[in-house]
NUKERO-909883 format. One line per field, with one value per residue (C-alpha): residue number from 1; residue in one letter; x, y, z. Coordinates in Angstrom, 3 decimals, always signed. Example, Ala and Ser with C-alpha at 12.3 -4.5 7.8 and 13.67 -1.06 7.14 Angstrom:
# NUKERO-909883
resi	1 2;
resn	A S;
xx	+12.300 +13.670;
yy	-4.500 -1.060;
zz	+7.800 +7.140;
This chain:
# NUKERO-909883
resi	1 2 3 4 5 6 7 8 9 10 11 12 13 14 15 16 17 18 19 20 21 22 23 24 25 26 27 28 29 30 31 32 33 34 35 36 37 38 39 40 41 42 43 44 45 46 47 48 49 50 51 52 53 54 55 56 57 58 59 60 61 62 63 64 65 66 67 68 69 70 71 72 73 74 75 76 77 78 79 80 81 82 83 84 85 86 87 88 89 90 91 92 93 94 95 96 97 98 99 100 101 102 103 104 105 106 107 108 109 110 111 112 113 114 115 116 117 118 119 120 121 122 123 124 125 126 127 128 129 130 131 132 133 134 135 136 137 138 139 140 141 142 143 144 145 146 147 148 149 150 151 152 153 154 155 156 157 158 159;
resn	X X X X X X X X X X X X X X X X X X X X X X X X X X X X X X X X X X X X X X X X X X X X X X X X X X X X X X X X X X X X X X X X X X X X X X X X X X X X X X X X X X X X X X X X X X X X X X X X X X X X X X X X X X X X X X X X X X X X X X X X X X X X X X X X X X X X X X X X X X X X X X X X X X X X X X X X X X X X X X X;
xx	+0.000 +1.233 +0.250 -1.116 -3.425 -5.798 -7.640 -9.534 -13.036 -15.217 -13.571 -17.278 -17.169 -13.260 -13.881 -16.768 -14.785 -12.243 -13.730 -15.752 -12.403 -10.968 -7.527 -7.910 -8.556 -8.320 -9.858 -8.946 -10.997 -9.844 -7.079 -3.816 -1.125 +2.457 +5.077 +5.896 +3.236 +0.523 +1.206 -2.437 -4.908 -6.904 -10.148 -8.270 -8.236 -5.683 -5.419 -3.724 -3.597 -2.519 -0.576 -1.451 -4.831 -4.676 -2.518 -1.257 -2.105 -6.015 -5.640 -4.528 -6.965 -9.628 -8.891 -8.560 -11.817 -13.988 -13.360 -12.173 -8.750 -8.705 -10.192 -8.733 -11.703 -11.743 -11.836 -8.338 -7.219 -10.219 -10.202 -6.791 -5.867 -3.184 -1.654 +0.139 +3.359 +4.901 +8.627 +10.533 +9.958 +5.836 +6.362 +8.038 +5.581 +2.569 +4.482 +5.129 +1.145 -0.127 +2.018 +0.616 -3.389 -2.492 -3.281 -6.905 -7.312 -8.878 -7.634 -4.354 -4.272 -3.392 -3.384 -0.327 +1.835 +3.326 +4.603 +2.689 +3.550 -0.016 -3.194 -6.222 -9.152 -12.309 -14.654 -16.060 -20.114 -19.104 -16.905 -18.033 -20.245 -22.037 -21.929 -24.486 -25.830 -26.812 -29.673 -29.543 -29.667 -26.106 -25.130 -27.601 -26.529 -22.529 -21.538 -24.027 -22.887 -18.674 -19.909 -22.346 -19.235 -16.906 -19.448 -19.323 -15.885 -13.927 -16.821 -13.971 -12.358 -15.399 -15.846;
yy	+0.000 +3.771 +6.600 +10.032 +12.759 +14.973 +17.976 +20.306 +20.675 +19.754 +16.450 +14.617 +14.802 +14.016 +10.923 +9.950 +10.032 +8.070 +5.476 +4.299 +3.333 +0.151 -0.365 +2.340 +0.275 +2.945 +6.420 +8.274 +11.636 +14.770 +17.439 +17.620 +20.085 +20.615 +22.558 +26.612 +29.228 +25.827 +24.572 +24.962 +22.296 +22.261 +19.731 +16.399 +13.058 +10.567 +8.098 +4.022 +2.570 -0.724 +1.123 -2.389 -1.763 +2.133 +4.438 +8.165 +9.061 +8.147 +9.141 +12.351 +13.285 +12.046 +14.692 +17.660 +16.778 +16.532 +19.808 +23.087 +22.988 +26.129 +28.414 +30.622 +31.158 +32.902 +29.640 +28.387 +28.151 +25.630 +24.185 +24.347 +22.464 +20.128 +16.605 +16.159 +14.010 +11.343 +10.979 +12.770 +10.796 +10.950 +14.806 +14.301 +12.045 +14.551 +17.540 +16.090 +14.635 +17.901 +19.866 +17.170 +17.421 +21.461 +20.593 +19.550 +22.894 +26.228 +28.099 +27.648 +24.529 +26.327 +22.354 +22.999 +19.590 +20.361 +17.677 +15.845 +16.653 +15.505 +14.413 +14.985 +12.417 +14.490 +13.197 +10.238 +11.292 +12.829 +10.010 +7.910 +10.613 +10.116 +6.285 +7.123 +9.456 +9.354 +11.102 +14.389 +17.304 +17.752 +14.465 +14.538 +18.493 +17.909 +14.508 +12.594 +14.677 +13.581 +10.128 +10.691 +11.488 +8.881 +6.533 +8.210 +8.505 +6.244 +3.356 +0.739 +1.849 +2.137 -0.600;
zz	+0.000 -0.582 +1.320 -0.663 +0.148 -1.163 -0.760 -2.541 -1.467 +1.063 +2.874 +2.794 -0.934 -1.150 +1.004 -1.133 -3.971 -3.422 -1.119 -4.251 -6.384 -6.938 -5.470 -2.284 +0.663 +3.216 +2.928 +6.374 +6.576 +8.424 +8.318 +6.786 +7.617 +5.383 +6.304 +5.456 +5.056 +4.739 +8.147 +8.975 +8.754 +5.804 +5.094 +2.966 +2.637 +3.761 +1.683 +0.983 -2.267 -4.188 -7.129 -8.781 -9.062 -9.855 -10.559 -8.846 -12.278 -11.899 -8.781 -9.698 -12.187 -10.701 -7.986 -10.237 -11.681 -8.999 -7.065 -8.324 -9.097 -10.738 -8.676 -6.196 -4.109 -0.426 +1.306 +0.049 +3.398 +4.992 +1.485 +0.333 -3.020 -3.004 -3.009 +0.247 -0.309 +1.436 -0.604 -3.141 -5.617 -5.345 -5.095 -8.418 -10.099 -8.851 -9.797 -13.549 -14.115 -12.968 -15.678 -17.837 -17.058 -17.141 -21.013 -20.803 -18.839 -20.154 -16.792 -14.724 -11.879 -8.688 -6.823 -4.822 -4.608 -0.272 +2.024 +4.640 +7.879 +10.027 +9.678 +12.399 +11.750 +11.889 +14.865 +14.114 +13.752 +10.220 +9.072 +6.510 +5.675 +2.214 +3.144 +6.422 +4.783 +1.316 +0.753 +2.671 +0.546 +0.515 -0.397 -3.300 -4.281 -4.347 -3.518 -6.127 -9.441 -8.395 -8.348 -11.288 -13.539 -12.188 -12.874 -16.716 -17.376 -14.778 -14.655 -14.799 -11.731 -9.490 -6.928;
């Protein structure tokens, strides 16, 4: 299993995400802090994967697809937009498929690719979130059209 994280937008709909791919078996919800002028918590996902069954690429993509990775909106900071790092080689690999996917981009990326430094699992009441809780109105407003398009354009990858 490797370690990677992500976040972007609201954690619910990050966990969501993910937790419906093949090949992550873990999807740890909370708050990930880097290091520098990001050492703040920001909502993310913690994530472990079988690079056997998908890729950083998918991965990757997926995650620039399903929350706005090209706006710079006023809640950056709760909501900040990166892929948190475990190596120097990941860093690498994320740093070179985001220059790639810049391409099928009309505006500039602004994901950030930062070290992990810690994670803080939110409490557990709002873990597993869209899982308990499929139907409330959020769910159905912002989670259901991330899954909708995964099931469209990533259908062999969802569990």
């Amino acid at each position: 299993m490797i370690k990677i994280a992500f976040g972007g937008g609201c954690h619910w709909c990050t966990e969501a995400v993910f937790q419906s791919l093949k090949g992550v078996e873990k999807v740890a919800q909370g708050f990930v802090a880097s290091t520098g002028e990001n050492t703040s918590f920001s909502e993310a996902v913690l994530l472990h994967f079988n690079p056997e069954e998908i890729s950083l690429k998918i991965l990757t993509e997926i995650h620039l697809l399903t929350h706005k990775s090209t706006s710079n909106h006023s809640m950056r900071e709760k909501y900040r937009s990166a892929i948190y790092t475990f190596s120097k080689a990941q860093k690498e690999e994320a740093l070179a498929l985001i220059t790639s996917f810049q391409l099928d981009f009309n505006n500039k990326l602004i994901t950030q690719v930062l070290p992990f430094k810690a994670f803080q699992a939110s409490r557990e009441a709002i873990q597993n979130y869209y899982l308990k809780n499929p139907e409330k109105p959020f769910c159905k407003q912002y989670i259901h059209p991330k899954l909708e398009l995964l099931s469209k354009q990533y259908a062999k990858h969802i569990k």
